[in-house]
C-alpha positions in Angstrom: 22.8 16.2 9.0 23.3 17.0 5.4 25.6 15.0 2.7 26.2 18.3 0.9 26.2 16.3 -2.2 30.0 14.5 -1.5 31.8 12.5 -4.3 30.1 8.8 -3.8 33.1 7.0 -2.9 33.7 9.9 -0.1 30.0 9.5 0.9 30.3 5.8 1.4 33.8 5.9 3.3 32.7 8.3 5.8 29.2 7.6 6.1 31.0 3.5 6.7 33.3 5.6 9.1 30.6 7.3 11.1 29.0 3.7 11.5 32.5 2.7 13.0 33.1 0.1 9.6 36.5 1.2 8.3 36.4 -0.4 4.0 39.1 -1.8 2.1 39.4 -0.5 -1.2 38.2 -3.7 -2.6 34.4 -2.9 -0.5 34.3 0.3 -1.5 34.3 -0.6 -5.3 32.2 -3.6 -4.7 29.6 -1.0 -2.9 30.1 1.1 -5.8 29.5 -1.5 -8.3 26.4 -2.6 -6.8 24.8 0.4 -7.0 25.7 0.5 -10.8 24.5 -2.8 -11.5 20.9 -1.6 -9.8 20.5 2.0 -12.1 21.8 -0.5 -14.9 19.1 -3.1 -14.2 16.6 -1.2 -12.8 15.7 -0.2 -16.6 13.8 -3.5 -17.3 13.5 -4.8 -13.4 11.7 -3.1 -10.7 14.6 -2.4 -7.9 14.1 0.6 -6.7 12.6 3.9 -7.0 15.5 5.8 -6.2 18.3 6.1 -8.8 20.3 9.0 -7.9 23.7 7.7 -6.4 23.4 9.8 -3.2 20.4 8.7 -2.4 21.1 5.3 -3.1 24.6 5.2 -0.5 22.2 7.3 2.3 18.7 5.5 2.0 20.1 1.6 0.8 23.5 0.9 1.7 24.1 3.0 5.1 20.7 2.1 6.4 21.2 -1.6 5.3 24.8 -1.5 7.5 23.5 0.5 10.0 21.6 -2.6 11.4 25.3 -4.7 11.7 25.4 -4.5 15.4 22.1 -6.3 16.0 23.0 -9.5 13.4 24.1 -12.1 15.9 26.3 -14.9 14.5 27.6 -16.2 11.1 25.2 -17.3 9.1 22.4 -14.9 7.7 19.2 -15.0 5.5 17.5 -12.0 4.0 14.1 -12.4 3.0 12.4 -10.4 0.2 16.2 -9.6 -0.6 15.1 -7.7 -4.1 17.8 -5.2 -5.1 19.8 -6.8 -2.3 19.7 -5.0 0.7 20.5 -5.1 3.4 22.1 -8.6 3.5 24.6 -7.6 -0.1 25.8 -4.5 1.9 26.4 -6.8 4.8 27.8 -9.6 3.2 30.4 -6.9 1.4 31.6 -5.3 4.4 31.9 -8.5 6.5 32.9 -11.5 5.0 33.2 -13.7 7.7 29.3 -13.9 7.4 27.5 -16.3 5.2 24.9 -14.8 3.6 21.8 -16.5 1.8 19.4 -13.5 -0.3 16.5 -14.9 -0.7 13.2 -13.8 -3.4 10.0 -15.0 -4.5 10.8 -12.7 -7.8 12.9 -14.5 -10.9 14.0 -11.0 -12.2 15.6 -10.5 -9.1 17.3 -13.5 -7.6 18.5 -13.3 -12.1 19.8 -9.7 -11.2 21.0 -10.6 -7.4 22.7 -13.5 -9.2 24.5 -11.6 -11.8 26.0 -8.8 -9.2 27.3 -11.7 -6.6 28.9 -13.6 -10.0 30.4 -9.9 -11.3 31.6 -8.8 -7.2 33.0 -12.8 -6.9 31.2 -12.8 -3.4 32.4 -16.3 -2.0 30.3 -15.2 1.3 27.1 -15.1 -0.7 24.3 -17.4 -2.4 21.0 -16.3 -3.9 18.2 -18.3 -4.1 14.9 -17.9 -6.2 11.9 -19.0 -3.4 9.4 -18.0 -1.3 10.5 -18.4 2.6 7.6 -20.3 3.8 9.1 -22.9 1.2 12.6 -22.2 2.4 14.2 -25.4 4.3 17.9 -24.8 4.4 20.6 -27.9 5.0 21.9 -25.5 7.9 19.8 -23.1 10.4 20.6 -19.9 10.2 21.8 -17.4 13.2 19.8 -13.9 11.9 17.2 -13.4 9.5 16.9 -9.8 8.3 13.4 -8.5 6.1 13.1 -4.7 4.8 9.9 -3.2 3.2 8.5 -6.7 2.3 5.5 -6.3 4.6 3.9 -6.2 8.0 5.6 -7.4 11.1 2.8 -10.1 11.5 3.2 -11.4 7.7 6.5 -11.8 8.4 6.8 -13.7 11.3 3.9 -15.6 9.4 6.0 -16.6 6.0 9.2 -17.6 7.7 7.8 -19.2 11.2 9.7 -22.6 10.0 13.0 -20.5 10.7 12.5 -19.2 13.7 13.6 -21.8 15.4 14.7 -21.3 19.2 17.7 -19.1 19.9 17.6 -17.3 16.1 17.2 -13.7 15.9 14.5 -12.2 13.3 15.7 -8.4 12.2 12.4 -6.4 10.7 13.7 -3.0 9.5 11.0 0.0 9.9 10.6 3.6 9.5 8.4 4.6 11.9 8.2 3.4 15.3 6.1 0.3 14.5 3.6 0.4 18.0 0.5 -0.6 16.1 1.7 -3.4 14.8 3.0 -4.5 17.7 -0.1 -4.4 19.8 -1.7 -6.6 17.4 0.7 -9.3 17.5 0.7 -12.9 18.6 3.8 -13.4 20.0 3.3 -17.1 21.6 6.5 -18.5 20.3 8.4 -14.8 20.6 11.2 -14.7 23.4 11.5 -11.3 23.3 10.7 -8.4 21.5 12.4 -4.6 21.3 12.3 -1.7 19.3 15.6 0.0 18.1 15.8 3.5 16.8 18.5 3.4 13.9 20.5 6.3 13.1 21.8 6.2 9.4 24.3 9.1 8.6 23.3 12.0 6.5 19.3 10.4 6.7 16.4 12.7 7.8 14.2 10.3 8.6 12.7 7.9 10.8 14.5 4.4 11.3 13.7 1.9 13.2 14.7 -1.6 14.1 12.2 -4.8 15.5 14.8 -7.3 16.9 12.8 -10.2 17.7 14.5 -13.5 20.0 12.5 -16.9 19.8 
């Protein structure tokens, strides 16, 4: 399915729509802003690759909301965070959630910072750490990671989290098999594979939802 190159605020609104998220005027600028902020920093702080706005709605923001359905709970933590997604997206579009971003990189958590302080995000904290250092004051009900490495790695850095009854989110492209078969999964509850569809994306999606 092709965007054929929409106006960005009608891109966002009914690529939201298609993913059955209805915004407020309010999140659609916030959305918008975001994405401003990143082509803005992104000049003197690694980001993204991808600066042109379509690209940005289709491959960041609907693929970071398109995982919404899986986040159990109220209280999330995005690891790796970096230009904020997919927790910002999240924490823009549903309030109610409280929403930690979390990076090992000063430039970022300065730039993750600066967009939360600009978007007065109420819903959101950022916090400049590595998450096997991570020891929050309350446990969180989701954890989400995107593109900050290999399932195993992952369950690796942040095993103090994953505490009983918490739900790890790993987004993917590919079906992630391999890594899979390679796993130690002791402590893992259960473990399924999600295929993602993100409007207007021609590409592979794919979701790990792991249960300890």
């Amino acid at each position: 399915m092709k965007s054929d190159r929409l106006p960005a605020s009608r891109l966002l609104l009914e690529g939201c729509s298609l993913l059955g998220l209805e915004l407020s005027e309010q999140q659609l600028r916030a959305l918008e802003m975001h994405i401003e902020h990143i082509v803005r920093w992104s000049r003197r702080v690694n980001l993204t690759s991808i600066l042109d706005a379509e690209q940005m709605i289709i491959r960041h923001i609907l693929d970071s909301l398109a995982i919404f359905p899986y986040i159990r709970g109220t209280r999330l933590l995005d690891i790796g965070s970096g230009g904020g997604f997919p927790g910002l997206p999240i924490a823009i579009t549903h309030p109610d959630i409280q929403t930690v971003l979390l990076d090992s990189s000063k430039k970022k958590t300065e730039f993750l910072g600066h967009v939360v302080s600009q978007l007065e995000l109420g819903n959101v904290s950022v916090i400049h750490e590595r998450v096997e250092n991570h020891r929050p004051a309350q446990p969180f009900h989701t954890l989400t990671a995107r593109a900050v490495g290999s399932i195993e790695r992952i369950l690796g850095q942040a095993q103090a989290l994953c505490h009983p009854g918490k739900r790890l989110l790993i987004m993917k492209g590919k079906p992630p098999e391999s890594e899979i078969r390679n796993l130690a999964i002791e402590r893992v509850r259960e473990l399924s594979i999600v295929e993602l569809h993100v409007p207007y994306l021609n590409a592979d999606r794919n979701l790990v939802v792991i249960e300890f």
